[in-house]
NUVEXVEX-827874 format. One record per residue (C-alpha): x, y, z; residue in three letters. Coordinates in steps of 0.2 Angstrom, whole numbers. Each point is the difference from the previous one (the first is absolute). Layout:
# NUVEXVEX-827874
PT  east north    up   r
PT     X     Y     Z ALA
...
***
This chain:
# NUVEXVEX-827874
PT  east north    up   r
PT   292   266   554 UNK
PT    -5   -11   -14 UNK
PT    -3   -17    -3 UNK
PT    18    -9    -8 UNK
PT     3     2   -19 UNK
PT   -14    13    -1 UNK
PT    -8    15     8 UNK
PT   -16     7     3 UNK
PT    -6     8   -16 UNK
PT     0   -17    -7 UNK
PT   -14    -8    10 UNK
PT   -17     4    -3 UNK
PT    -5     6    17 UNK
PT    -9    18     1 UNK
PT     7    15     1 UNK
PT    -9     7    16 UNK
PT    10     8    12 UNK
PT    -7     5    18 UNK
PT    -5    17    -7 UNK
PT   -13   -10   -12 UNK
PT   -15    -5     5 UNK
PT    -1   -16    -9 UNK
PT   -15    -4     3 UNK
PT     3   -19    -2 UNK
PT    15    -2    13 UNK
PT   -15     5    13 UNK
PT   -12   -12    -5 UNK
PT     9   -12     1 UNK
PT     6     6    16 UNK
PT   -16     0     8 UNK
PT    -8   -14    -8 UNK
PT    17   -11     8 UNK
PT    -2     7    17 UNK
PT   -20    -3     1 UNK
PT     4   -19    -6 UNK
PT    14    -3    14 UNK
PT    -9     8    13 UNK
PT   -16   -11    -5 UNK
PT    12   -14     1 UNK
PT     4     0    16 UNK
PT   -18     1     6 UNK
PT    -3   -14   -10 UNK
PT    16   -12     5 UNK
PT     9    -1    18 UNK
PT    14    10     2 UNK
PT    12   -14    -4 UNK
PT    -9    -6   -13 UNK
PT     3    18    -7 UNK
PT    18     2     4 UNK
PT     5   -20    -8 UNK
PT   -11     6   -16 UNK
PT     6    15    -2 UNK
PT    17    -1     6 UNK
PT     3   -12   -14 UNK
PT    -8    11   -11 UNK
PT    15    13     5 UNK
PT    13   -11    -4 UNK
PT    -3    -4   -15 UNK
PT    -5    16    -5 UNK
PT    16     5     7 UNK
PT     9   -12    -8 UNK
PT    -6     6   -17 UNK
PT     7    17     2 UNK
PT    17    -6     5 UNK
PT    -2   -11   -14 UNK
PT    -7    15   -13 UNK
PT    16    12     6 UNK
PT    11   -15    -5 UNK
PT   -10    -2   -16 UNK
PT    -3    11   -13 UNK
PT   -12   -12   -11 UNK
PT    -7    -2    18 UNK
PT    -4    16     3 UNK
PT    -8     5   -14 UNK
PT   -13   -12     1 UNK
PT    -3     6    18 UNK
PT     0    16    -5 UNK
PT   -12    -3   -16 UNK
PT   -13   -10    13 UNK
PT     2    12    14 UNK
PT     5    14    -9 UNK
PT   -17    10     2 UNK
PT     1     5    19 UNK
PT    20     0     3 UNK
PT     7    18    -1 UNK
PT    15     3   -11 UNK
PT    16    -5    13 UNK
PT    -8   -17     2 UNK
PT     5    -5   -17 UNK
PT    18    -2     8 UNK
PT    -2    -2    22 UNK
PT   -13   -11    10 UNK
PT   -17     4    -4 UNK
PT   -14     6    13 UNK
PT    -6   -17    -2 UNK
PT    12    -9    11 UNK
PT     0    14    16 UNK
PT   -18    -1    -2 UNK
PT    -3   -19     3 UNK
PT    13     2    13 UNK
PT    -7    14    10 UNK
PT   -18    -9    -1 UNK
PT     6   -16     6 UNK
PT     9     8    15 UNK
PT   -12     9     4 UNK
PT   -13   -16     1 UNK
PT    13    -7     9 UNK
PT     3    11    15 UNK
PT   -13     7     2 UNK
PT   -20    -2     7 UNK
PT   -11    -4   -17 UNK
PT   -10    17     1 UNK
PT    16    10     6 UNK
PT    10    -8   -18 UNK
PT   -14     5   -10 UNK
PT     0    19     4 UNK
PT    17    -2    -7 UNK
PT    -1    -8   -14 UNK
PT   -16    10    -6 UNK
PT    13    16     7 UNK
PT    11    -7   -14 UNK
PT   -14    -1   -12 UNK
PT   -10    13     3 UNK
PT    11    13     9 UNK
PT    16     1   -11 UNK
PT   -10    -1   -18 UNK
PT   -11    14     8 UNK
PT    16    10     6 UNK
PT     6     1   -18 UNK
PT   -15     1    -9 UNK
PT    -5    16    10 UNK
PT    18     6     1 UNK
PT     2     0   -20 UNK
PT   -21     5    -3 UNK
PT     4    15    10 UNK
PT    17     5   -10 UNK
PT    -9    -2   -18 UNK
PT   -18     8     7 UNK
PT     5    14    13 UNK
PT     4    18    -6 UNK
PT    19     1     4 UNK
PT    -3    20     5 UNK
PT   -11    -4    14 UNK
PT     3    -1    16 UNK
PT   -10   -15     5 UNK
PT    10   -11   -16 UNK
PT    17     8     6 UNK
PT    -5    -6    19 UNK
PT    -5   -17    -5 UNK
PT    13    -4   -16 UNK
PT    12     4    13 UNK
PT    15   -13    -3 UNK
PT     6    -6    18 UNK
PT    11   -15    -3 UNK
PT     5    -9   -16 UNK
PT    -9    10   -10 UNK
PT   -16    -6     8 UNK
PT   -14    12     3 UNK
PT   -10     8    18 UNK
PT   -15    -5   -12 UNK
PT     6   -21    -2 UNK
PT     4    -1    17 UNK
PT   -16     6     7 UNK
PT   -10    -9   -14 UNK
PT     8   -17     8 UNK
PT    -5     6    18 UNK
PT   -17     4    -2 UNK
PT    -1   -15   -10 UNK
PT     6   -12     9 UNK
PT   -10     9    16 UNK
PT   -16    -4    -9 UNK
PT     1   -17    -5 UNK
PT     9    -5    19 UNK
PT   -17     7     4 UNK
PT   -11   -10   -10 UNK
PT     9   -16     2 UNK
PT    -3     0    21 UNK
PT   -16     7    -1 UNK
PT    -2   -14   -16 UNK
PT     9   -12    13 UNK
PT   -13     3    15 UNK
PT    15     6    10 UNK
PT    -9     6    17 UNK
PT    14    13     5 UNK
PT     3    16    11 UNK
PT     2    16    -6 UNK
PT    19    -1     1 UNK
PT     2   -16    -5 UNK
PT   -12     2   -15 UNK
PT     9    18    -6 UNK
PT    18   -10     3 UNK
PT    -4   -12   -10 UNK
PT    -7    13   -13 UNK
PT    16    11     2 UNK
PT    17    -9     4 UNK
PT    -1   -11   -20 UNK
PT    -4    17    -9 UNK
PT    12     8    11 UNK
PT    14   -12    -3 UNK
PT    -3    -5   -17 UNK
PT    -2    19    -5 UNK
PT    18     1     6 UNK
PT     7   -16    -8 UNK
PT    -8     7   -15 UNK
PT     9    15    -3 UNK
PT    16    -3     8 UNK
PT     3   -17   -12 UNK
PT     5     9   -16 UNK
PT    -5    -6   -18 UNK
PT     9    -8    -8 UNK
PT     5   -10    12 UNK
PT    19     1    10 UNK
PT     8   -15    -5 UNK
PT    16   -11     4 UNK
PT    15     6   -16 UNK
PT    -1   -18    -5 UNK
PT    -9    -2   -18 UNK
PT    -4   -17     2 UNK
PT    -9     2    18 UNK
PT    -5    17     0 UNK
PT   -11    -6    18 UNK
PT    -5    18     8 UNK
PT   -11     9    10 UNK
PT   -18    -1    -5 UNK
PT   -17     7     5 UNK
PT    -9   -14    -7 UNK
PT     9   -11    14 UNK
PT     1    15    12 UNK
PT   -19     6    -1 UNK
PT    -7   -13     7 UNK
PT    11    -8    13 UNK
PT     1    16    10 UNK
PT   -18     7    -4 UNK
PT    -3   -16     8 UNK
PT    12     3    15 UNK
PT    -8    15     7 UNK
PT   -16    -5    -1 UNK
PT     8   -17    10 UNK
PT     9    13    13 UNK
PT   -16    10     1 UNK
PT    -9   -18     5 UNK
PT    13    -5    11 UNK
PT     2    18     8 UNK
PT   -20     4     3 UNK
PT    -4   -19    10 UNK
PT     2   -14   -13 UNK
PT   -21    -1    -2 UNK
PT    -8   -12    -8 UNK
PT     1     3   -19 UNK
PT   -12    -8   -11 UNK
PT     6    -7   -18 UNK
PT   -11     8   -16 UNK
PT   -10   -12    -7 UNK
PT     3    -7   -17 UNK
PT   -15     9    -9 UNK
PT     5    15     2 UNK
PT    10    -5   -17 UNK
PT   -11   -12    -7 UNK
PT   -15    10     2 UNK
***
């Protein structure tokens, strides 16, 4: 869908698709997800949620506004233009699924549980495509190991991107307890490791990209990883918690950040 009176190819937004690895999109990815999550250790969590709640209305307000508006939309598109893939140019971009999932997720959620999903989000799902596109460009299509791992499972999404996102997003739920001084059990500790890679891993590749949207051209609201991501990362880890006793769960300490 496009934005009224125009269409995408008339907006200066990048021509990356998912199968690019637009380097830029990623950065900005993480860098995003590293500030939120820093946020919240620095604020209470209603603090958080007011701020940044506010901050996804009006972001979401500006795209219904830039669908509505082509002048609008081009100078979105010409700020922003560097890290949106191509079909943003004309539906919601990333941008407002992602201050939506984070805020959320702060909201719901223990503080240390809501950052293991928003650094999922950050981490996980930039990793999930970097490593399923690197291995697409880099492996020898005639061997067995790239025909194993470029495998395309759903969407067009590869064995190699979903397991980059799980053992990803296993390694940094890892550091941030053990960064956190979270005295856990064995169980407890490899739950909290496993359920967020496990889930998100799965949220991952079953949300397809571009994103499934309502036919309406004017709120093309859909189904968005960005949102997804970090909400139910966060969940299992939650259910995990609950399921395993509920322990006391200590919240990572600002520094970690800040250095």
């Amino acid at each position: 869908a496009a934005a009224e009176g125009g269409d995408e190819d008339d907006v200066d937004v990048s021509k990356n698709t998912r199968n690019d690895l637009h380097i830029e999109r990623k950065v900005f990815h993480v860098l995003g997800g590293f500030f939120f999550a820093a946020a919240r250790l620095h604020v209470s969590g209603s603090t958080f949620v007011r701020a940044f709640g506010s901050l996804g209305i009006v972001v979401f307000l500006v795209e219904m506004g830039r669908l509505r508006s082509k002048r609008l939309n081009k100078v979105v598109c010409w700020v922003l233009g560097p890290v949106m893939r191509k079909h943003e140019g004309g539906q919601f971009s990333g941008m407002s699924y992602y201050l939506g999932g984070v805020t959320t997720t702060c909201l719901l959620f223990h503080p240390t549980i809501a950052v293991i999903g928003i650094l999922a989000l950050a981490i996980g799902d930039p990793a999930a495509s970097f490593v399923g596109v690197a291995t697409r460009k880099v492996l020898k299509p005639d061997s067995l190991f790239a025909r194993i791992v470029t495998t395309r499972l759903m969407h067009g999404k590869s064995l190699a991107g979903s397991l980059g996102f799980f053992f990803c997003t296993m390694a940094l739920s890892y550091f941030v307890l053990v960064a956190a001084g979270a005295t856990l059990t064995a169980p407890l500790m490899a739950a909290l490791i496993l359920a967020p890679a496990a889930v998100g891993a799965v949220v991952e590749l079953v949300i397809p990209s571009p994103n499934l949207c309502l036919p309406y051209k004017l709120f093309p609201l859909g189904l968005d990883d960005n949102f997804l991501i970090p909400f139910l990362s966060s969940f299992g880890a939650h259910v995990a918690w609950k399921v395993l006793g509920s322990p006391l769960l200590p919240v990572l300490r600002p520094f970690v950040y800040w250095g």
